[in-house]
ROMAR-24348 format. One record per residue (C-alpha): residue in three letters; z, x, y. Coordinates in steps of 0.001 Angstrom, whole numbers, plus 500000, padded with zeros to 6 digits. Layout:
<sites>
ALAZXY/...
</sites>
This chain:
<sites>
UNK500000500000500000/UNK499435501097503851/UNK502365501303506241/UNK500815498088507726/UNK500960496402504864/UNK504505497440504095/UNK505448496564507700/UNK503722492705507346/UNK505877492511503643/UNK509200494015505286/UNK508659491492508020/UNK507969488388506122/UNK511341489206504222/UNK512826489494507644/UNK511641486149508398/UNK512792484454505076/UNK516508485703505588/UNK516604484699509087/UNK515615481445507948/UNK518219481047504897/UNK520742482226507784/UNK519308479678510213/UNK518540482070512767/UNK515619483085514425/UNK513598486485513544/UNK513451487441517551/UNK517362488254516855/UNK516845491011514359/UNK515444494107515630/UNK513143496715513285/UNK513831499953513548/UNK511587502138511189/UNK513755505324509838/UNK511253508507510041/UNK513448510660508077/UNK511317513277507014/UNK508077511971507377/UNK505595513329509676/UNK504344512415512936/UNK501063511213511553/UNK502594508081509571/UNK504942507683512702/UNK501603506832514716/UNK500502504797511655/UNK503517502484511848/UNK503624502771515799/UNK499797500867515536/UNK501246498280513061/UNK503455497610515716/UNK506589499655515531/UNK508303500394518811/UNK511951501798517732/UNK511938504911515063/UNK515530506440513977/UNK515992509883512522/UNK519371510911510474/UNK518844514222511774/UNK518830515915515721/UNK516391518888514866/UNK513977516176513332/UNK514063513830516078/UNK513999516745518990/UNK510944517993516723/UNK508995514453516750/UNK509495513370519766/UNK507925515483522162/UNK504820515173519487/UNK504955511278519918/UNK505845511631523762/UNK502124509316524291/UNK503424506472522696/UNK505792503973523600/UNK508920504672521163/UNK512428503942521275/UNK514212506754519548/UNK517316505564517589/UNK519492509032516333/UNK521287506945513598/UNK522785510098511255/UNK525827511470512011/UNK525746513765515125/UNK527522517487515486/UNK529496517772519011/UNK527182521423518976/UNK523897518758519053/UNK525014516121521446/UNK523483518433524414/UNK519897518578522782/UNK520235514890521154/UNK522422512596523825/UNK519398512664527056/UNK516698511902524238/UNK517876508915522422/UNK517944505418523660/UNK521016504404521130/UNK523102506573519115/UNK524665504633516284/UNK526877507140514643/UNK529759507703517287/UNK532818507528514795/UNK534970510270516587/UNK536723511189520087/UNK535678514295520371/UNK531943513152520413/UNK532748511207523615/UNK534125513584525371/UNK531052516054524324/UNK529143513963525674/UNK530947512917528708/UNK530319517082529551/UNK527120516239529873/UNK526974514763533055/UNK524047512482532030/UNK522250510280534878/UNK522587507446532912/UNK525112505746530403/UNK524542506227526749/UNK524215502767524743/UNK526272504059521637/UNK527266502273518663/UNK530774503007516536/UNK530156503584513362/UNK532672502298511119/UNK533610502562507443/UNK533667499405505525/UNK533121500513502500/UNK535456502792502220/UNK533816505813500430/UNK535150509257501246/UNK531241509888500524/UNK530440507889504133/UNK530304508678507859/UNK532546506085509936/UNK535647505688511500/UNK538205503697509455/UNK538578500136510196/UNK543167500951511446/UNK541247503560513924/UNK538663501369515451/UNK540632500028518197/UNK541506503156519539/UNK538253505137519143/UNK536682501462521204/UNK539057502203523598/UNK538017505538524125/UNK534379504708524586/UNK534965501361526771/UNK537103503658529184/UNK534479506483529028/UNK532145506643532584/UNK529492508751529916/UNK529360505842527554/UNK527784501290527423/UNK529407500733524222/UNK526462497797522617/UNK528529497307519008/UNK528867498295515812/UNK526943500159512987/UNK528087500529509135/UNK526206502016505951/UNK526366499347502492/UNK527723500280499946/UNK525879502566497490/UNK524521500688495186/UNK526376497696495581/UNK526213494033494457/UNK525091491354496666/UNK528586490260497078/UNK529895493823497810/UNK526998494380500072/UNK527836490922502090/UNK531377491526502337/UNK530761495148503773/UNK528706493589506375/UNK530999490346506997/UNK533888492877507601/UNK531435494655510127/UNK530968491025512090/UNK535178490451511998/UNK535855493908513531/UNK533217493137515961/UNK534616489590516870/UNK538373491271517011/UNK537370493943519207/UNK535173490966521536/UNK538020489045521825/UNK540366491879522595/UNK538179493124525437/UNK536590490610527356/UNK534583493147529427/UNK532113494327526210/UNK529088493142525338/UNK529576493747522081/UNK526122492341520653/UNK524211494558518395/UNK525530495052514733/UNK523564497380513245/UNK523679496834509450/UNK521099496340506854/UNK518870499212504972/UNK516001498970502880/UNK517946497583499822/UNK520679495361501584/UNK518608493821504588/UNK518602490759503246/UNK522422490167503225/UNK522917492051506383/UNK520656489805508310/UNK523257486991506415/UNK526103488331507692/UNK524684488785511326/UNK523215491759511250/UNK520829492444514476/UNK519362495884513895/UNK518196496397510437/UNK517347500232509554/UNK514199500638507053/UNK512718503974506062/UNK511198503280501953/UNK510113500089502255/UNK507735501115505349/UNK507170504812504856/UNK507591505187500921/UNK509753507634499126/UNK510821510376501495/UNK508756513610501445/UNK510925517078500118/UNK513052517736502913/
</sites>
């Protein structure tokens, strides 16, 4: 299959979960992971209509995007994100979705950026020692940080599924996403706390049931990723 034809597929599933949720597809954003794959297929799914890519990792995505610089891309950096990289990274990326630390605002607050960062806190519902996130005690605290940081627009909350998990494991990792998000809303009336970014290319389906309004999909678009 073509990217295109992977995007129209990916899409139409989009559209059929939204439905069984009883929401509409223009709340769920698309944003194609590039993880290893060149810039070549990145302009292939750019004229099927992709406008936000993510990469997992800064050197790819400082790599790509001055290659891609002609077209008009949102860059997501969704990976976890070294204090050491947040100088290169931070005034290229349009969201980061992996802050899950302190000392990651305040790298970034060094920065003296013209312009707030829309972030994301990535949390740990799961609870796998293998996964990136704050855990859920610490969330209130590391929000705090961010909603009191001049550097930072704190948008919501991200997560990662659990590996391999059952449609009811997957849905209750994602539900738990939505209740953190609704606590920390109601705690702090100033946020505008409305992107949950949740949902990969095997659990988008029961993300987008649980609320999810960024869905992040590398295989199903791209294929297997290349060695890398």
């Amino acid at each position: 299959m073509t990217i295109r034809e992977r995007l129209d597929q990916v899409r139409e599933e989009i559209a059929a979960a939204c439905a069984e949720a009883g929401r509409s597809p223009d709340e769920v954003v698309l944003v194609a992971v590039t993880k290893t794959h060149p810039p070549e297929r990145i302009r292939e799914a750019h004229a099927a209509g992709v406008r936000a890519v993510g990469e997992n990792r800064a050197q790819e995505l400082l790599a790509k995007r001055p290659l891609l610089a002609d077209l008009d891309l949102e860059w997501h950096m969704i990976g976890h994100l070294q204090t050491n990289k947040a100088k290169a990274v931070a005034p290229q990326t349009a969201l980061l979705h992996s802050v899950d630390r302190v000392d990651l605002i305040r790298a970034i607050e060094k920065l003296a950026l013209p312009h707030r960062l829309d972030v994301l806190l990535q949390v740990n519902t799961t609870g796998e020692a293998t996964k990136s996130g704050v855990e859920p005690a610490e969330l209130p605290a590391l929000a705090d940080a961010a909603r009191r940081s001049p550097a930072l627009r704190l948008r919501g909350l991200m997560t990662i599924g659990p590996l391999g998990g059952t449609e009811l494991e997957n849905r209750r990792a994602f539900a738990a996403l939505r209740a953190h998000r609704d606590q920390l809303a109601a705690a702090h009336r100033d946020l505008e706390l409305t992107v949950l970014s949740m949902g990969m290319s095997g659990d988008f389906r029961e993300a987008i049931l649980e609320g999810s309004t960024l869905v992040r999909i590398g295989s199903r678009i791209f294929g297997e990723r290349e060695a890398g």
